[in-house]
C-alpha positions in Angstrom: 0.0 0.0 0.0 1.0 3.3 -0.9 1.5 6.3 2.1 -1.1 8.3 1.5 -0.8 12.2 1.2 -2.0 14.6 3.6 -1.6 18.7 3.0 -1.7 20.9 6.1 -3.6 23.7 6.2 -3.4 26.0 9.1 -2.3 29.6 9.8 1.1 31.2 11.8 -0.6 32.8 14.8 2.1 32.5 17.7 5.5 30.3 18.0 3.7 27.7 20.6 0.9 26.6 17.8 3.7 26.4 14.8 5.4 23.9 17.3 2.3 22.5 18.0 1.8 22.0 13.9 4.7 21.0 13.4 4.6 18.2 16.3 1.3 16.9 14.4 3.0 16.5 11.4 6.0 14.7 12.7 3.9 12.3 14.5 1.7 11.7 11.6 5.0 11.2 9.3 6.3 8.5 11.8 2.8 6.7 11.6 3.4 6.3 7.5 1.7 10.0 5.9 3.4 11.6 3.5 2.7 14.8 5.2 2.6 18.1 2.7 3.7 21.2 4.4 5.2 24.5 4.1 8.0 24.5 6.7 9.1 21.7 4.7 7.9 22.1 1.0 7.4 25.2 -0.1 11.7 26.6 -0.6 12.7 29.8 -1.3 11.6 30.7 -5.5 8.8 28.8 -5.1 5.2 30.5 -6.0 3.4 30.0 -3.0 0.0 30.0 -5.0 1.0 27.2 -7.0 2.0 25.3 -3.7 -1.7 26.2 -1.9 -3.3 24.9 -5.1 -1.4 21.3 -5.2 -4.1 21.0 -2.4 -6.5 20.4 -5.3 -4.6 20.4 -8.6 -2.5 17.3 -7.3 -4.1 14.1 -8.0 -1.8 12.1 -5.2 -3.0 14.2 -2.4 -6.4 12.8 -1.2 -6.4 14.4 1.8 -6.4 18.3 3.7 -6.1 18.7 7.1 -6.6 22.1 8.1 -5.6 23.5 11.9 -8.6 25.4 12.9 -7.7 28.3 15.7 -8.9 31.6 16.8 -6.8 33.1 14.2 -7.1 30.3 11.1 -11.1 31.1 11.3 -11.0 35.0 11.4 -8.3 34.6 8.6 -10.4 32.4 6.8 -13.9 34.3 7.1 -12.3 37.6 6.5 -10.0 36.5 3.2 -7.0 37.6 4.6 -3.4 36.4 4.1 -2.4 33.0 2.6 -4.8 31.3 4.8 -7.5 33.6 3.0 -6.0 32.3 -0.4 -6.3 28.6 1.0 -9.8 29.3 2.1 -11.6 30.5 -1.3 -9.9 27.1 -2.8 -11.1 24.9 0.1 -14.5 26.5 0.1 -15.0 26.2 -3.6 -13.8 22.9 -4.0 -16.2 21.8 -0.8 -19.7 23.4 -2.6 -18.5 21.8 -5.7 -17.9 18.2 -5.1 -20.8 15.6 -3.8 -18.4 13.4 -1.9 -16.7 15.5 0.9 -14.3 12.9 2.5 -11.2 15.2 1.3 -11.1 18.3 4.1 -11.4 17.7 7.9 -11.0 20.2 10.4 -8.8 19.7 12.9 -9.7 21.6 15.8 -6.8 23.1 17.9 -8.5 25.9 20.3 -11.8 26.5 21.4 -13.6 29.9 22.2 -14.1 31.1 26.0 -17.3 29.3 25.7 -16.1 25.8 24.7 -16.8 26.1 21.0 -14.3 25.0 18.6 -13.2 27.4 16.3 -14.2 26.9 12.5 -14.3 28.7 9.4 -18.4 29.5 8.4 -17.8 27.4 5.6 -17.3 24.8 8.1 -19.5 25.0 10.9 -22.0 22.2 9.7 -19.6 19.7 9.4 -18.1 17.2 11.6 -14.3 17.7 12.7 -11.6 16.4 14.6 -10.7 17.3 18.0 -7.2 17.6 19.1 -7.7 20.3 21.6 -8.1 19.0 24.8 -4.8 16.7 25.7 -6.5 14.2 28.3 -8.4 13.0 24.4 -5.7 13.6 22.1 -4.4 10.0 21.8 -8.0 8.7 20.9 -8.2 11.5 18.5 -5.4 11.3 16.3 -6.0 7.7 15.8 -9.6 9.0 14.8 -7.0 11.7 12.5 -5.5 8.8 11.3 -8.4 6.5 10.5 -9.7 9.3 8.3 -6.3 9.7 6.5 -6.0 5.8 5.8 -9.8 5.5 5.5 -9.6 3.0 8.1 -12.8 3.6 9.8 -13.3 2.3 13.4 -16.8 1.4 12.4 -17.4 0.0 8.6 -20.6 -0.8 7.3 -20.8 -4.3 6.7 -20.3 -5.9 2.9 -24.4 -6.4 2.0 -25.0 -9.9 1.4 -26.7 -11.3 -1.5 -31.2 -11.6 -1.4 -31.9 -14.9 -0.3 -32.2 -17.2 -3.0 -35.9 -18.1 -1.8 -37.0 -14.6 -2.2 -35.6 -14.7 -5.9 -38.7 -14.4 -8.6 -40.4 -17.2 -9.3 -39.4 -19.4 -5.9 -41.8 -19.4 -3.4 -40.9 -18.8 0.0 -41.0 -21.7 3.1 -40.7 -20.2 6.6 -40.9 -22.7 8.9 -41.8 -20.8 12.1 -39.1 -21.8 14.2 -37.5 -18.6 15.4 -39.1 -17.9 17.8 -38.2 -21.4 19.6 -35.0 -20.4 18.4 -34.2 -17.4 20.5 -35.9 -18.9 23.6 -33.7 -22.1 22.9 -30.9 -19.8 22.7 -31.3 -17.2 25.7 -32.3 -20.5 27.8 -28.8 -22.1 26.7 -26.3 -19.1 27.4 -27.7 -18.6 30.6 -27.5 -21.7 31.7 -31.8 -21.6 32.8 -33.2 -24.3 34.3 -35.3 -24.5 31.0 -32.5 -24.5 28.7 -32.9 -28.7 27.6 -36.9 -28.8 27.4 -36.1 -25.2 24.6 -33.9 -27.2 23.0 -35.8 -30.1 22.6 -39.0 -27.9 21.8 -37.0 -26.3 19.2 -35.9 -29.9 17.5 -39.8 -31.0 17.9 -40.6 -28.0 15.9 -37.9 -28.6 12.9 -39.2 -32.1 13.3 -42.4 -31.4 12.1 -42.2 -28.2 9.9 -39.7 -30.0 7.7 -42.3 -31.1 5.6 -43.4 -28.0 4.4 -40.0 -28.6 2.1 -41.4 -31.7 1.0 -40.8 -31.6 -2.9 -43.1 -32.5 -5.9 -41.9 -35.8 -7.2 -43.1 -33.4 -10.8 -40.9 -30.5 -10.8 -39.6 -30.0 -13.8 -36.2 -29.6 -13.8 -36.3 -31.5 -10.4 -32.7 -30.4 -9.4 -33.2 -27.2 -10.1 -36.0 -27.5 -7.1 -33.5 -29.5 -5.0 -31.3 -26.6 -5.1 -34.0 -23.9 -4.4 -35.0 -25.7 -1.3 -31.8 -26.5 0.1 -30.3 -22.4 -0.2 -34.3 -21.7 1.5 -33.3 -23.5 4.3 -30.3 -21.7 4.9 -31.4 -19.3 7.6 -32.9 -22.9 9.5 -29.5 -24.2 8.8 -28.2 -21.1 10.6 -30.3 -21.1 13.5 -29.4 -25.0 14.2 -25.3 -24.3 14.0 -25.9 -21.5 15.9 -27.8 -23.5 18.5 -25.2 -26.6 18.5 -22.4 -24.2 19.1 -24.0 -23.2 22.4 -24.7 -26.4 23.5 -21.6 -27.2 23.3 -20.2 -24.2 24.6 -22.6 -23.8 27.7 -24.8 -27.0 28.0 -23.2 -30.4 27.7 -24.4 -32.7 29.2 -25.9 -36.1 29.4 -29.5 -34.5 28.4 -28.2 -32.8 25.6 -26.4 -35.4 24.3 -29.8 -37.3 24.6 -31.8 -34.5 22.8 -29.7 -34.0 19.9 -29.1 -37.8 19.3 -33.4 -38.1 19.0 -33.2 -34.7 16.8 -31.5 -36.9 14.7 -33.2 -39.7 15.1 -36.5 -38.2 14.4 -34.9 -36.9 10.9 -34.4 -40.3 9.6 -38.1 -40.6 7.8 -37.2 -37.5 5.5 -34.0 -39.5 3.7 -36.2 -40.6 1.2 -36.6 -37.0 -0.4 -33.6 -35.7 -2.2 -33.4 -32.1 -0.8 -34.0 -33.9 2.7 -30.5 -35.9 2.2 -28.6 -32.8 1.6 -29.9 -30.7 5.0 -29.8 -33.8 7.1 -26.4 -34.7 6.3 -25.5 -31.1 6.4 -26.9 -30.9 9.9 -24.8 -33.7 11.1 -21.9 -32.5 10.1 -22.2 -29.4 11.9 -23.3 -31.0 15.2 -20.2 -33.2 15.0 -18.1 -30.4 13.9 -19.5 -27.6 16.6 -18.9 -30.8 19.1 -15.4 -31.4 18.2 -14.7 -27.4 18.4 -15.5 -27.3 21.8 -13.0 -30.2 22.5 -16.6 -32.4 23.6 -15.4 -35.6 22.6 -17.6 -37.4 24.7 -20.8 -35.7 23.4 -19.5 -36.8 19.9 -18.8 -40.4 20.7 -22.4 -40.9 21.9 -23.6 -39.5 18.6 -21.9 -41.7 17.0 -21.8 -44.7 18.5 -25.0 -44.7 19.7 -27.3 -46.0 17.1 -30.5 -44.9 15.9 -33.6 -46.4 15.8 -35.8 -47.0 12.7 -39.2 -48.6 13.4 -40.3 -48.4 9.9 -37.4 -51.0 8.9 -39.0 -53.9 10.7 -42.0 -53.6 7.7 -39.0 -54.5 5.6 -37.2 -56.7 7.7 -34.1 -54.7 8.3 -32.5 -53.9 11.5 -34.7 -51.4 13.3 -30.9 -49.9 14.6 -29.2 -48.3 12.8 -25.1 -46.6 12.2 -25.1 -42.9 12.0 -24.1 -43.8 8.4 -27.6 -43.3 7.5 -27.2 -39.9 7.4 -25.0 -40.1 4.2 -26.5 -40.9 1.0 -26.0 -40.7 -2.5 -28.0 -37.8 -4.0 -28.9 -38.8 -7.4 -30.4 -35.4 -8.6 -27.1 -33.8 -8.1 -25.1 -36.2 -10.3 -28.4 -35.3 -12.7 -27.9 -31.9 -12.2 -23.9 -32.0 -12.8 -24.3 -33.9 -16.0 -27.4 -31.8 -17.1 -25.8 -28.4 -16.9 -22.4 -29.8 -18.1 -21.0 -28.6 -14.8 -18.0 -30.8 -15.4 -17.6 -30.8 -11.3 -16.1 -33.5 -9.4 -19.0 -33.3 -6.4 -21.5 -30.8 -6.8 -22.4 -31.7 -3.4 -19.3 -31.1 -1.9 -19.1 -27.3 -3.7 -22.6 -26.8 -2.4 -21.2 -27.3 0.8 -17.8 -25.4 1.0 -20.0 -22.6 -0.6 -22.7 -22.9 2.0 -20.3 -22.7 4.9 -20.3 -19.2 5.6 -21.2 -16.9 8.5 -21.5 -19.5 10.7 -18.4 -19.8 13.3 -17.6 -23.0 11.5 -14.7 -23.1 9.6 -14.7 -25.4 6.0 -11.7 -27.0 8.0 -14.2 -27.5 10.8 -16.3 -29.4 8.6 -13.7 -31.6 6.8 -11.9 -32.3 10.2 -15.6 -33.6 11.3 -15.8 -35.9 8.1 -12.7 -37.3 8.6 -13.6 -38.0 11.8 -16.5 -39.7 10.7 -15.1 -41.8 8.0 -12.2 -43.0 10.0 -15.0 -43.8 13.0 -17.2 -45.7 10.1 -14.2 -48.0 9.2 -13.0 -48.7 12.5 -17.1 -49.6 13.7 -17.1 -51.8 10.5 -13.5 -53.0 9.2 -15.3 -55.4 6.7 -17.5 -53.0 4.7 -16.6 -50.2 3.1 -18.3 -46.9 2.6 -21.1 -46.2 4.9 -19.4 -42.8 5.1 -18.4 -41.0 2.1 -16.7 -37.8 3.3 -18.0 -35.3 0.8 -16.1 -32.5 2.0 -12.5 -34.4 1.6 -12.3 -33.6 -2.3 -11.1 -30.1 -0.6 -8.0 -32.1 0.8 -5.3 -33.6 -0.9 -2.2 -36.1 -0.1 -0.2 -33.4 1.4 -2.5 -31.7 3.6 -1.4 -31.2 7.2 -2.8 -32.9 10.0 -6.6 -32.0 11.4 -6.4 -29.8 14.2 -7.0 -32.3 16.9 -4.9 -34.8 15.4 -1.9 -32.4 15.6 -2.8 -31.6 19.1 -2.6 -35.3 20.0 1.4 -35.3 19.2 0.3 -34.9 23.1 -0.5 -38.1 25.4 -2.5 -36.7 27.5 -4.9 -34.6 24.8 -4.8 -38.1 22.6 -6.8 -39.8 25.3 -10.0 -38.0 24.2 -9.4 -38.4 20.8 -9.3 -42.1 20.7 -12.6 -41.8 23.1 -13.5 -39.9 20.3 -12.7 -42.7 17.7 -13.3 -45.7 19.7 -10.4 -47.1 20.0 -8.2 -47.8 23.1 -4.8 -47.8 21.6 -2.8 -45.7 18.8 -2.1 -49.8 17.7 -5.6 -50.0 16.5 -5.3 -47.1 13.8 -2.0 -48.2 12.6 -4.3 -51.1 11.7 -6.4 -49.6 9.6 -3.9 -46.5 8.0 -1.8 -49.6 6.9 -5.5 -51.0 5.2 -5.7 -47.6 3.3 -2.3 -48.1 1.9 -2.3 -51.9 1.3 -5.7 -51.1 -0.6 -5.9 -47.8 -2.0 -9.6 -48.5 -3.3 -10.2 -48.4 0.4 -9.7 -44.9 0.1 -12.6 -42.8 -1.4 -11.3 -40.8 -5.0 -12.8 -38.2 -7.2 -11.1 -39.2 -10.6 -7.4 -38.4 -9.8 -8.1 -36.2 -6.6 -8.1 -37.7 -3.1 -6.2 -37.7 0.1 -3.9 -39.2 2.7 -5.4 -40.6 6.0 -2.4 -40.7 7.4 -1.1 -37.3 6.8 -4.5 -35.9 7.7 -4.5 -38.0 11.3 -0.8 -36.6 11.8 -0.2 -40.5 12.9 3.4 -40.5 13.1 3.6 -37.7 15.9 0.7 -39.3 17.2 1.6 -39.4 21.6 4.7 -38.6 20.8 4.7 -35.9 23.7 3.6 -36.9 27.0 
């Protein structure tokens, strides 16, 4: 970044306030402004009205500062001097231009009755206050914001309309906020209240889900996949933001309980296509906002606990069930990728680095909770393979470092709760199955050429390495 270049305005009324000036100028030089002023610039044969008009001839100097005292304003309002000179081109240029970010005052002295001296041209604007000394610090940082334009306070980036407010889409609300912010309040203050909110909350998700149900119809049917996933976003939100405070504020065995039957009562909605995407995305936000907060326990009951199915005994399967469920293959998106010649390796997977945003849940997050998952997945069931595909992984590769709580375990002690985490009782019993991922490298999920490294991303070999 270039310094950016700051003229100084201001008037010669007494040796104490050139020093003063001059001071300001110094300190604003040390802090990286190209400061423009007289003591320093304007030499002997120079035309002094040439210099006073660089202030808005010059194209590299974006800024004026000018030193308002008693005698800068009088100068000013009366035309006199240099300063006078300076003021009919400040004034003009002012009136003239729409965007007035160019001029501050910088206020020096103030009148007998506390009123800062400024020119009339002035007096409706704001200004900067370096008079009083016990403020001056705060000030010239404010002086220097202005200069950088650094505000303190920026107005946030707007965001795009929500996609379910687009023309043509109808808009699903699905009434749960207001179980939301009880659920929330309840949560963070630790109420007595705060597991029943939750689980009201859950109940209510539970049932308005079907207000997304999708016509079997639609024409394109992806197309209305995708439109009812990004409406769901602001649900999507409300759930991360609810999972991050249980784990932050509220773990325990109850809320372990009451998210596992969230999840539980989700199952009947796999069928649907959209349904898939959310629930899966859900899961992996719980595990992820788990494993942020270090809750390892909380995580291993989610997934080690299964989850029961009563509509599988009508087809004689196992009415328990692996938290696999909550991965499956979404055949409108391969539709959709093929349809719209896409040419992506996962359209899921971009749909969910995309959506991952705003949340306090990093991407990284997310992919260190599908590892998680997939190594969990292969050490519950060493003889199948694939109840887990980890969507997010395609956004690793073979030399990405370790996950962050796999680096952390190069410590003993912080390993412990990892392998609670995984389910194992020894380091022994991954080196088990990181040497069946390289003995069989079909064991290892791929994307065409892309895919990744399970033992670089589970930092094995500095695995309790540490006490």
């Amino acid at each position: 970044m270039e310094n950016p270049r700051l003229f100084i305005s201001y008037s010669w009324s007494n040796p104490d306030h050139e020093a003063w000036v001059l001071q300001l100028a110094t300190e604003l030089r040390e802090t990286g402004v190209d400061v423009i002023l007289d003591k320093w610039d304007l030499k002997e044969g120079h035309d002094a009205n040439a210099f006073m008009e660089k202030m808005v001839s010059d194209p590299s100097i974006k800024k004026v500062a000018l030193i308002c005292d008693k005698v800068y304003a009088e100068k000013t309002d009366g035309r006199r001097g240099g300063v006078g000179t300076e003021a009919q081109i400040i004034s003009g240029e002012i009136y003239a231009k729409e965007t007035q970010d160019k001029f501050v005052a910088v206020v020096r002295e103030r009148d007998p009755e506390g009123k800062a001296y400024l020119p009339v041209y002035y007096k409706s604007r704001i200004y900067i206050d370096l008079s009083d000394p016990s403020d001056y610090a705060k000030n010239f940082e404010r002086l220097l914001r202005w200069v950088y334009d650094r505000p303190l306070y920026e107005k946030p980036t707007i965001g795009a309309t929500p996609a379910f407010l687009d023309e043509g889409r109808q808009s699903v609300s699905l009434g749960t906020t207001s179980r939301f912010k009880r659920a929330l309040d309840a949560i963070k203050n630790s109420r007595p209240n705060a597991i029943p909110a939750f689980s009201e909350y859950c109940d209510i998700v539970v049932s308005e889900l079907e207000k997304l149900r999708l016509d079997p119809n639609a024409d394109p049917f992806d197309e209305a996949v995708v439109e009812s996933i990004e409406s769901f976003l602001p649900n999507r939100n409300e759930a991360v933001e609810l999972f991050l405070a249980l784990a932050l504020y509220e773990d325990s065995t109850d809320s372990r309980k009451t998210l596992h039957r969230f999840f539980e009562k989700l199952i009947p909605y796999l069928g649907g296509e959209n349904f898939k995407f959310l629930i899966h995305e859900l899961f992996l936000y719980s595990i992820a906002s788990l494993i942020r907060r270090e809750r390892f326990e909380a995580v291993a009951h989610l997934i080690s606990t299964d989850y029961y199915v009563p509509g599988n005994s009508d087809y004689g399967r196992d009415v328990m069930v692996s938290f696999g469920v909550f991965r499956s293959h979404m055949k409108s998106l391969e539709h959709r990728n093929k349809r719209l010649d896409l040419r992506r390796l996962s359209v899921r997977a971009d749909m969910l680095v995309q959506r991952c945003k705003g949340v306090g849940i990093d991407f990284r997050d997310l992919m260190q909770a599908d590892f998680v998952l997939f190594l969990r997945d292969h050490l519950d069931h060493p003889d199948e393979m694939w109840h887990w595909w980890p969507e997010t992984l395609l956004y690793a590769d073979r030399h990405s470092a370790a996950f962050e709580i796999f680096a952390r375990s190069k410590s003993a002690a912080y390993f412990e709760g990892v392998k609670t985490l995984l389910g194992i009782k020894s380091k022994d019993a991954l080196s088990g199955l990181l040497k069946t991922f390289a003995e069989d490298p079909r064991s290892v999920p791929r994307w065409h050429f892309e895919s990744f490294s399970p033992a670089a991303l589970s930092g094995f070999n500095d695995l309790a390495t540490k006490p």
